[in-house]
RODOSE-267899 format. One line per field, with one value per residue (C-alpha): residue number from 0; residue in three letters; y, x, z. Coordinates in Angstrom, 1 decimal, always signed. Example, Ala and Ser with C-alpha at 12.3 -4.5 7.8 and 13.67 -1.06 7.14 Angstrom:
BEGIN
k: 0 / 1
r: ala / ser
v: -4.5 / -1.1
u: +12.3 / +13.7
w: +7.8 / +7.1
***
This chain:
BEGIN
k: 0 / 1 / 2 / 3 / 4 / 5 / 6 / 7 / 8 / 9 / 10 / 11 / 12 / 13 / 14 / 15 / 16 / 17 / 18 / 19 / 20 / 21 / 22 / 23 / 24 / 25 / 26 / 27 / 28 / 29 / 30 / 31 / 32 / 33 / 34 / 35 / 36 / 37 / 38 / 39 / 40 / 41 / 42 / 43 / 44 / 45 / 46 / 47 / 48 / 49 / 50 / 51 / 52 / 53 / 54 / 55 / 56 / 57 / 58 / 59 / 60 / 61 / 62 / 63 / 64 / 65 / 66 / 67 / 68 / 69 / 70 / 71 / 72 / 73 / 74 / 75 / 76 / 77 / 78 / 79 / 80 / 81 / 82 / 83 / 84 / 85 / 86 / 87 / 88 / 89 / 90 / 91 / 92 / 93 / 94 / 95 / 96 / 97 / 98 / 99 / 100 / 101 / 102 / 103 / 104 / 105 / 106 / 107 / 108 / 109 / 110 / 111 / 112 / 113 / 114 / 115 / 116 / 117 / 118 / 119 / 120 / 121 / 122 / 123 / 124 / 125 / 126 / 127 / 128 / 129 / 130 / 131 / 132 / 133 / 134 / 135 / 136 / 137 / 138 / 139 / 140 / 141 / 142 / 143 / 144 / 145 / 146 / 147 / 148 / 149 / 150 / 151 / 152 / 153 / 154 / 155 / 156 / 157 / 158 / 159 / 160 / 161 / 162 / 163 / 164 / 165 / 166 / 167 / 168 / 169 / 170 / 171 / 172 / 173 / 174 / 175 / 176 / 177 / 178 / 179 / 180 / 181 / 182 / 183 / 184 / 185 / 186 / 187 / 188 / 189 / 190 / 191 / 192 / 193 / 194 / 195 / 196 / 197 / 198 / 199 / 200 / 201 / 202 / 203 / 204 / 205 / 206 / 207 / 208 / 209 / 210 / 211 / 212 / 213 / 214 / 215 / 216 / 217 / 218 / 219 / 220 / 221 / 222 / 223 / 224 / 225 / 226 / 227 / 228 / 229 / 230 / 231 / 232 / 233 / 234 / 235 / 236 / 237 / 238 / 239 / 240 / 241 / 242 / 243 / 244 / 245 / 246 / 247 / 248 / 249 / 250 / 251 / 252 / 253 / 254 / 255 / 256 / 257 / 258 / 259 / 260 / 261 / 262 / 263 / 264 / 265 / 266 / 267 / 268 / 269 / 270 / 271 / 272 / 273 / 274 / 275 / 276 / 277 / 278 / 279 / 280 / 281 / 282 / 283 / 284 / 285 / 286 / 287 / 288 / 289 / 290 / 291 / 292 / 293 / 294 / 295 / 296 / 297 / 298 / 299 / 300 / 301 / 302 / 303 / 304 / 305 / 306 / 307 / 308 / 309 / 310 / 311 / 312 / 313 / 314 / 315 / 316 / 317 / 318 / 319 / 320 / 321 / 322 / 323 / 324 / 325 / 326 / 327 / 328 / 329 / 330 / 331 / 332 / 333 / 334 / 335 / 336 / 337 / 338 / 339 / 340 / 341 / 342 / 343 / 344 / 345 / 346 / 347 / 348 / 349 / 350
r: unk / unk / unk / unk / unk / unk / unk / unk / unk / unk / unk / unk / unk / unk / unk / unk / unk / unk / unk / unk / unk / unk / unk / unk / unk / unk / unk / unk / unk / unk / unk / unk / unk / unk / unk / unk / unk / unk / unk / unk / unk / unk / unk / unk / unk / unk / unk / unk / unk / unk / unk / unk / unk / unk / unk / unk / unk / unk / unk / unk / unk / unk / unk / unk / unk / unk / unk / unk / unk / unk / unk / unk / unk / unk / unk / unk / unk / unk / unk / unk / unk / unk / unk / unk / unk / unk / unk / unk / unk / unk / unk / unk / unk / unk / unk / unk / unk / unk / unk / unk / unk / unk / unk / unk / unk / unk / unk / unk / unk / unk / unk / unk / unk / unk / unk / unk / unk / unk / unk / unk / unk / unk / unk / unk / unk / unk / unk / unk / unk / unk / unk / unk / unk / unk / unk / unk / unk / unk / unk / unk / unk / unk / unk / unk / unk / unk / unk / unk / unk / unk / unk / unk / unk / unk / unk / unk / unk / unk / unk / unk / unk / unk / unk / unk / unk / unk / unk / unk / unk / unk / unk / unk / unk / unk / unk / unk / unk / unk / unk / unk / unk / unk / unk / unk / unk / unk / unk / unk / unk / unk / unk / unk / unk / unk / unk / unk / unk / unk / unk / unk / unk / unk / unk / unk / unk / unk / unk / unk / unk / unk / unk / unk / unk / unk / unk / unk / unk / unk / unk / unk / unk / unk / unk / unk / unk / unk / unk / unk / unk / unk / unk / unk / unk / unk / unk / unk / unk / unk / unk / unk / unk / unk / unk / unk / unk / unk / unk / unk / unk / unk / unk / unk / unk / unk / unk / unk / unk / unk / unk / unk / unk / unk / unk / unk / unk / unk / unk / unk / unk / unk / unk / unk / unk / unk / unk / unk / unk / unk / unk / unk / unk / unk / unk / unk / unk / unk / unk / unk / unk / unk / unk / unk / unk / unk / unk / unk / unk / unk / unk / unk / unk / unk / unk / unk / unk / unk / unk / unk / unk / unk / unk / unk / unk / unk / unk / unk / unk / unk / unk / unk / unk / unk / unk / unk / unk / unk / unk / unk / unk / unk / unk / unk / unk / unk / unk / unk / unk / unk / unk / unk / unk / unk / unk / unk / unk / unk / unk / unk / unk / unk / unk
v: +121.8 / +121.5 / +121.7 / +118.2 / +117.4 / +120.3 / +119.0 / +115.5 / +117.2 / +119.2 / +116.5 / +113.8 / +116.9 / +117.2 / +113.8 / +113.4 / +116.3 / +114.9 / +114.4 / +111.6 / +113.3 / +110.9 / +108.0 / +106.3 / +104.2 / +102.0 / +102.1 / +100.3 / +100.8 / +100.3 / +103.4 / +105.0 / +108.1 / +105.8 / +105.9 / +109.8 / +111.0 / +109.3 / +110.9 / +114.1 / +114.0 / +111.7 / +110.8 / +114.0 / +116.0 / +113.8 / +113.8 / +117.3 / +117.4 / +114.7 / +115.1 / +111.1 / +110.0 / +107.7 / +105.5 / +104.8 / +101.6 / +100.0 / +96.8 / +94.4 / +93.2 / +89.9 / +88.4 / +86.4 / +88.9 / +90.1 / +86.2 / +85.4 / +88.7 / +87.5 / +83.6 / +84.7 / +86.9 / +89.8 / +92.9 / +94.6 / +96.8 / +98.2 / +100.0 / +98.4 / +99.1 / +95.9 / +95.0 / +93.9 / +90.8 / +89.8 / +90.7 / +88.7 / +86.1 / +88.0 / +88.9 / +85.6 / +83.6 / +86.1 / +87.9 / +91.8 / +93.5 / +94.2 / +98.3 / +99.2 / +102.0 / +104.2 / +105.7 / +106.8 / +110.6 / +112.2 / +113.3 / +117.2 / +117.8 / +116.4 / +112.8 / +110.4 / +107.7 / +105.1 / +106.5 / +108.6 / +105.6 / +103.4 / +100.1 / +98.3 / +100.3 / +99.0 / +95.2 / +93.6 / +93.9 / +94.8 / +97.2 / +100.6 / +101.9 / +104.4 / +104.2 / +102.3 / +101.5 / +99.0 / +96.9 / +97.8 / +97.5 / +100.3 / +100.2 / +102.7 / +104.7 / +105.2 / +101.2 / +100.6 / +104.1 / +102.8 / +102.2 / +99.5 / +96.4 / +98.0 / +94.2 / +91.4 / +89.3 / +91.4 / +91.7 / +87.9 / +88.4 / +88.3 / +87.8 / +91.0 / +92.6 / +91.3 / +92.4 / +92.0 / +92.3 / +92.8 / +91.1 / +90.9 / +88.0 / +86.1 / +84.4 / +87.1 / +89.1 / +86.8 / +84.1 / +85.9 / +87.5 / +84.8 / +82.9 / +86.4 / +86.3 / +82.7 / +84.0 / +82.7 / +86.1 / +88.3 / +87.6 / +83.8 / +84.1 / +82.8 / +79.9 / +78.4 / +79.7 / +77.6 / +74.3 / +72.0 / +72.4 / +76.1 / +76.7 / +74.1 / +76.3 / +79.3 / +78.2 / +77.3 / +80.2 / +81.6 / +79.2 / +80.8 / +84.0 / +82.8 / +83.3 / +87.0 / +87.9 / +90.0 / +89.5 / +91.8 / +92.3 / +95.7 / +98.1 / +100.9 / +98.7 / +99.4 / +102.2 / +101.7 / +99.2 / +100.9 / +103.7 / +102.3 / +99.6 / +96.6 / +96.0 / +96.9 / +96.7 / +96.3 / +95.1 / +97.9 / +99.9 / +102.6 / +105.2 / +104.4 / +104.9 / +108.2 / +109.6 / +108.8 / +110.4 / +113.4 / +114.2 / +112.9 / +113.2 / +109.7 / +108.7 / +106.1 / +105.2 / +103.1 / +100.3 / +99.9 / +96.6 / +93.7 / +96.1 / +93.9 / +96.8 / +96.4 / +98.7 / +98.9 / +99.3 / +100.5 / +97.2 / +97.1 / +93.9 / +91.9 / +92.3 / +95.7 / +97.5 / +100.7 / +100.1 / +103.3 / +105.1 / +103.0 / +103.8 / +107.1 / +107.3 / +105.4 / +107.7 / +110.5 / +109.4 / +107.9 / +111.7 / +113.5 / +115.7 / +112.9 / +110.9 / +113.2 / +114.0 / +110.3 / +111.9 / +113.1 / +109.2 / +108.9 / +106.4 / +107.0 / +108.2 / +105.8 / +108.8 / +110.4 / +113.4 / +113.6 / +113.4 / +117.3 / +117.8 / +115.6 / +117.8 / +116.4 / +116.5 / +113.5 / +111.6 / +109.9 / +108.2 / +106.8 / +103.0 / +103.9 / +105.8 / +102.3 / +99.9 / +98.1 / +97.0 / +95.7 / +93.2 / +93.3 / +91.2 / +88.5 / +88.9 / +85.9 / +83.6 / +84.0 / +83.6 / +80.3 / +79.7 / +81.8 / +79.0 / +76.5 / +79.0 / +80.7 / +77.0 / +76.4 / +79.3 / +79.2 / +75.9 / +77.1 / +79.6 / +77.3 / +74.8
u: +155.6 / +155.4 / +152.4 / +151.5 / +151.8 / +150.1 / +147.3 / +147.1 / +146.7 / +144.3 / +142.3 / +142.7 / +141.8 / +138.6 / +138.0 / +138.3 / +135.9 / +133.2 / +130.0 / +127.7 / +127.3 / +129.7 / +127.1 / +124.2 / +121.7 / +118.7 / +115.2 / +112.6 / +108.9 / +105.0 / +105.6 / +102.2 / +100.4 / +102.4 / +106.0 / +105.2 / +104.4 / +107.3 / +109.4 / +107.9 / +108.0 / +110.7 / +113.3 / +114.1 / +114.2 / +116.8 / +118.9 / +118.4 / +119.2 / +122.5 / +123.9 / +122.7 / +121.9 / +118.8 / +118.1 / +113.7 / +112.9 / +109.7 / +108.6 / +105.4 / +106.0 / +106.4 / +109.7 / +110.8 / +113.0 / +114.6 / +115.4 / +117.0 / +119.3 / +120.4 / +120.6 / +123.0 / +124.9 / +124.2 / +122.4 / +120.9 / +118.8 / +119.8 / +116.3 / +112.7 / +109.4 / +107.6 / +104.0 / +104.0 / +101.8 / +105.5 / +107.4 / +107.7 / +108.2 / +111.5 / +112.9 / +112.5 / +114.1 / +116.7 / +116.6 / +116.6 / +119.0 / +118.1 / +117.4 / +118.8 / +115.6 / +118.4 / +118.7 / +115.2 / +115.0 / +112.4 / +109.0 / +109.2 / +107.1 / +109.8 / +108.5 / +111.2 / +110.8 / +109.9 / +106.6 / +105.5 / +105.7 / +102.4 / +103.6 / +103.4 / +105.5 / +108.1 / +106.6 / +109.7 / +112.9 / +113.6 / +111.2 / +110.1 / +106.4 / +106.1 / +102.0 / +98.6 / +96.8 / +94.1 / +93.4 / +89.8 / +87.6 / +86.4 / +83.6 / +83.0 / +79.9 / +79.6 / +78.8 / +76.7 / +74.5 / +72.3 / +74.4 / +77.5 / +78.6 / +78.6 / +80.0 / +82.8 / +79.6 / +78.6 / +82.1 / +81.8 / +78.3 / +78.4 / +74.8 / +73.7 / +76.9 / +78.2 / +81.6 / +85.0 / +86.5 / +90.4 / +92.7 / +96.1 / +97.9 / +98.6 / +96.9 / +97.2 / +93.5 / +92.5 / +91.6 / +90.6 / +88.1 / +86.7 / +85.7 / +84.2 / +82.4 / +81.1 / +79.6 / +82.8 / +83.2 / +86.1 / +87.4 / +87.3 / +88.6 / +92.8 / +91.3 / +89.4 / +91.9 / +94.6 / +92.6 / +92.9 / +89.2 / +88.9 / +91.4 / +89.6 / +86.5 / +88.0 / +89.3 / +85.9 / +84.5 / +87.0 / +86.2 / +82.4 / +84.3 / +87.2 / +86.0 / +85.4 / +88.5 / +91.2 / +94.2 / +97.4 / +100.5 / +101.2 / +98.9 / +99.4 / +97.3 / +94.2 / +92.5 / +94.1 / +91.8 / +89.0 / +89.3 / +89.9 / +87.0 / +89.4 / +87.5 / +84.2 / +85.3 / +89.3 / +90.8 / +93.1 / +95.0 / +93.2 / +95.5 / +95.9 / +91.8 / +91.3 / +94.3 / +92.4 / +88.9 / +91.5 / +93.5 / +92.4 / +88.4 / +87.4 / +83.9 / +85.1 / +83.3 / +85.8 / +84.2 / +85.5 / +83.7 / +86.0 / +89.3 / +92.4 / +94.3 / +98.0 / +101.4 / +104.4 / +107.6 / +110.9 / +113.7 / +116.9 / +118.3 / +120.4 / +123.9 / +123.7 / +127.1 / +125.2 / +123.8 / +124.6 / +123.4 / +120.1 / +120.0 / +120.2 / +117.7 / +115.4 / +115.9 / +114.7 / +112.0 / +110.3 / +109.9 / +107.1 / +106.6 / +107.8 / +104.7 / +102.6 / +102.8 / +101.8 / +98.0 / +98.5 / +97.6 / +95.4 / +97.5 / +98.0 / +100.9 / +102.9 / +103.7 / +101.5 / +103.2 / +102.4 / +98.5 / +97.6 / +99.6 / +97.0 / +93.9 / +90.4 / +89.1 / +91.5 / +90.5 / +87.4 / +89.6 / +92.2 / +91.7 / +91.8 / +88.4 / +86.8 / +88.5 / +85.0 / +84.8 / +87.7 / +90.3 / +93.9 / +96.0 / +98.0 / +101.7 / +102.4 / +99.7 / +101.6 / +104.8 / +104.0 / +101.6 / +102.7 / +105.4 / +102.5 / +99.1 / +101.3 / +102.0 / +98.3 / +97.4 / +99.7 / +98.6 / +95.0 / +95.5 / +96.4 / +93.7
w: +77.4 / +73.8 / +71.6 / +71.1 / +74.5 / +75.9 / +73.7 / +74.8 / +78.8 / +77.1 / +75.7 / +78.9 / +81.5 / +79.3 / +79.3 / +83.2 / +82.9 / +81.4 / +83.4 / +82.8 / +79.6 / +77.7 / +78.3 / +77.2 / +78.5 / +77.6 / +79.1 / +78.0 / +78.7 / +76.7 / +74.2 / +73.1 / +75.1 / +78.3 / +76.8 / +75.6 / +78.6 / +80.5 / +78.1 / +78.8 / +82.5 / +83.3 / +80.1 / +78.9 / +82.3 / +83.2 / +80.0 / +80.3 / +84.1 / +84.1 / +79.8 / +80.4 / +76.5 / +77.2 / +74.3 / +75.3 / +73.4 / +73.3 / +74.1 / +74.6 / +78.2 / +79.9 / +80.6 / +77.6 / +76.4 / +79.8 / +80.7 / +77.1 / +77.4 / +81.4 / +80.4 / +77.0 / +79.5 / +76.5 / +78.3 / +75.6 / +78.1 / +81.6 / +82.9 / +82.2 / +82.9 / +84.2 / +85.1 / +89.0 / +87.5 / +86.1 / +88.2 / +91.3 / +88.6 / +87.1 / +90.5 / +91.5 / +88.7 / +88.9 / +86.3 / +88.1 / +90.1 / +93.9 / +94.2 / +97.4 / +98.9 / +100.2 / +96.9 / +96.7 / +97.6 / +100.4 / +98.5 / +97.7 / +100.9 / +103.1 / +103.9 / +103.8 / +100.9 / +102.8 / +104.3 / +100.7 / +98.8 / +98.9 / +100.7 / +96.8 / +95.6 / +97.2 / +98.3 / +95.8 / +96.1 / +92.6 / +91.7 / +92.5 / +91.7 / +88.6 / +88.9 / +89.5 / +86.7 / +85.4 / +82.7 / +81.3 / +78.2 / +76.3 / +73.1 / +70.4 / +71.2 / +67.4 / +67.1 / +69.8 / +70.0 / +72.5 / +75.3 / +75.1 / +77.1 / +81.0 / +82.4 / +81.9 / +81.3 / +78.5 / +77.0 / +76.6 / +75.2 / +71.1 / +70.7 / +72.4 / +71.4 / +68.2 / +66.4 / +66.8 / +70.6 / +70.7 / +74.1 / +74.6 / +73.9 / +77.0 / +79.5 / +82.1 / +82.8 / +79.8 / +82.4 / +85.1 / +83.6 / +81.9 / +85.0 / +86.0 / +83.2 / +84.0 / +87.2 / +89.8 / +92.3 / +92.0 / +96.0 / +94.4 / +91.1 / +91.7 / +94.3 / +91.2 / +89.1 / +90.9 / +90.4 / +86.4 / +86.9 / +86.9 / +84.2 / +82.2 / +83.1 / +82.3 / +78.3 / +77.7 / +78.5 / +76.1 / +73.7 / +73.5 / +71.9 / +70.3 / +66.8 / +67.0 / +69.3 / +67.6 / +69.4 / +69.4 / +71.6 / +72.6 / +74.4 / +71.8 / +69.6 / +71.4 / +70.6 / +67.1 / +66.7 / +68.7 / +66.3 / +62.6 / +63.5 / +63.5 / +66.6 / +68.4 / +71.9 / +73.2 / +76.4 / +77.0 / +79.7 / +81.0 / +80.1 / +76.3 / +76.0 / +78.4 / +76.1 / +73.2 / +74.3 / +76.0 / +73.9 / +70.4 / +71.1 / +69.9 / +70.7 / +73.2 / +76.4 / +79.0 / +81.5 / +85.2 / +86.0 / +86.3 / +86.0 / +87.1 / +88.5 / +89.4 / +89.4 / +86.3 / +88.1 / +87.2 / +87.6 / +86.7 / +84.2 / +86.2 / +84.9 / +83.2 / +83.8 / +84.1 / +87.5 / +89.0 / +86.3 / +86.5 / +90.1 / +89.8 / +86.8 / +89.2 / +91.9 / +89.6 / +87.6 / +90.6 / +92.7 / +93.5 / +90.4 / +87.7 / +89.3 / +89.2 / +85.5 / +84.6 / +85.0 / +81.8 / +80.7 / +83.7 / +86.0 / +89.9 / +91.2 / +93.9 / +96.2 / +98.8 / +98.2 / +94.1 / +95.0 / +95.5 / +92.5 / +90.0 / +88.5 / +90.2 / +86.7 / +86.3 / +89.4 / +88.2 / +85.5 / +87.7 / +88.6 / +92.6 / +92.0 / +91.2 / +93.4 / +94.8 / +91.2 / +90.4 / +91.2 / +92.2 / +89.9 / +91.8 / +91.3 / +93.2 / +91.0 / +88.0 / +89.5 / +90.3 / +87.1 / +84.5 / +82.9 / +82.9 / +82.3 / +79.1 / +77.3 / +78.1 / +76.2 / +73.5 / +72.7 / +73.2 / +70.3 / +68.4 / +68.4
***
């Protein structure tokens, strides 16, 4: 064979060679502690584990961006991180792939997928759980020395608590707990929520605070704001403020009452041509140690079998310690209000 061509057989043996190492991938998730600590414990052991390159990109949720890639047929992104409170909405306008549960591995203790998962975890068809986690407010212990808002009421209080309060820009734990906060009870909050006269009641209570609410878009903004005094108290997710008091030591004191907890899920964008790499980056990121490191931020894992693997000094700061507080978010709510609730609130702002 002469040189050239024993060259080119070189170079196309190498080729057919190549493990998954020759491609890249997007995932998209919250950045902040949340993104860092899925990097550490589920990003980078894979690249490390398959060659995969992963581009992580952030992003500020919702589904605006998904449907415009799946309606221009352009899939910029093949793996995202979605709130559950979203996603029965996505998955049923189309917009995710279906993630067949056969792909999902047995938890490290032997106990098939199917029964380590928690049942949400795997209630939709497109999603798999990555953890439990909670939207709650935290204050600055430095501002309000003798004891902070301990209530949703009190959030909404600016006479007894005055100063800036930061929420996140949609309509989404925005309403629900501002009917909370005008005395309706958490078991009844989406029946009056589903009526013209509880939404109506539910802007005005928003209405009583809207001139000292700070709002912003991603959840790595909160406990900026908590910390350079932007605001006095921020609507965050639990995670992003226990990693600030943690790991950075901020003076920050985080309220359970009126938490909306709910799940993030991996789903895959419907018509990404990587869907068996998505699968199998799914399949990994969602096992029992990969779970279990998201304590780092303070969210639950969705297997049974990650449990005796999170440190009890972590426990008290995951949303399942204060479930009789709380409320589940309603998926299926804002699948069927979310269109109409988000152009109420949009045009709300803008008033």
């Amino acid at each position: 064979m002469k040189p050239m061509k024993r060259l080119l057989a070189a170079t196309a043996v190498a080729a057919l060679a190549l493990p998954a190492a020759a491609q890249d991938m997007t995932v998209v998730s919250f950045g902040g502690a949340y993104g860092a600590a899925q990097r550490t414990h589920m990003i980078d052991p894979f690249m490390a584990a398959t060659g995969v390159n992963i581009l992580f990109e952030d992003y500020s949720g919702g589904i605006a961006e998904i449907k415009a890639q799946v309606e221009a047929g352009n899939i910029l992104w093949d793996v995202v991180d979605i709130e559950v409170i979203d996603l029965e909405r996505a998955c049923s306008e189309g917009l995710l792939e279906v993630i067949p549960r056969d792909i999902l591995p047995p938890g490290d203790d032997g106990t098939p997928a199917l029964e380590d998962f928690y049942p949400e975890a795997l209630a939709s068809e497109c999603g798999v759980g990555v953890i439990f986690w909670s939207t709650i407010f935290a204050y600055n212990q430095n501002v309000f020395p003798d004891g902070g808002p301990k209530t949703i009421a009190e959030l909404f209080d600016t006479e007894a608590f005055p100063g800036p309060r930061a929420l996140r820009r949609r309509p989404q734990v925005n309403m629900e707990w501002a009917l909370i906060a005008d005395g309706v009870p958490k078991d009844e909050v989406y029946a009056v929520l589903s009526t013209p006269e509880g939404q109506q009641r539910a802007f005005a209570k928003l209405d009583s605070i809207r001139d000292s609410v700070v709002w912003f878009d991603s959840w790595s903004q909160a406990p900026v704001l908590l910390n350079d005094g932007g605001a006095v108290i921020v609507q965050s997710a639990n995670g992003r403020i226990f990693d600030a008091v943690v790991q950075e030591d901020r003076p920050f004191e985080m309220v359970f009452d009126g938490q909306l907890f709910d799940l993030d899920v991996w789903a895959i964008v419907r018509g990404t041509d990587k869907i068996d790499l998505a699968h199998e980056f799914i399949a990994f990121a969602t096992g029992t140690v990969p779970l279990a490191g998201m304590q780092d931020v303070a969210y639950g894992p969705t297997r049974r079998s990650s449990n005796p693997l999170v440190d009890p000094a972590v426990v008290p700061f995951l949303p399942s310690s204060h479930i009789d507080i709380g409320l589940k978010a309603d998926g299926v709510f804002w699948a069927d209000f979310g269109e109409t609730l988000g152009e109420q609130f949009n045009e709300w702002l803008l008033r």
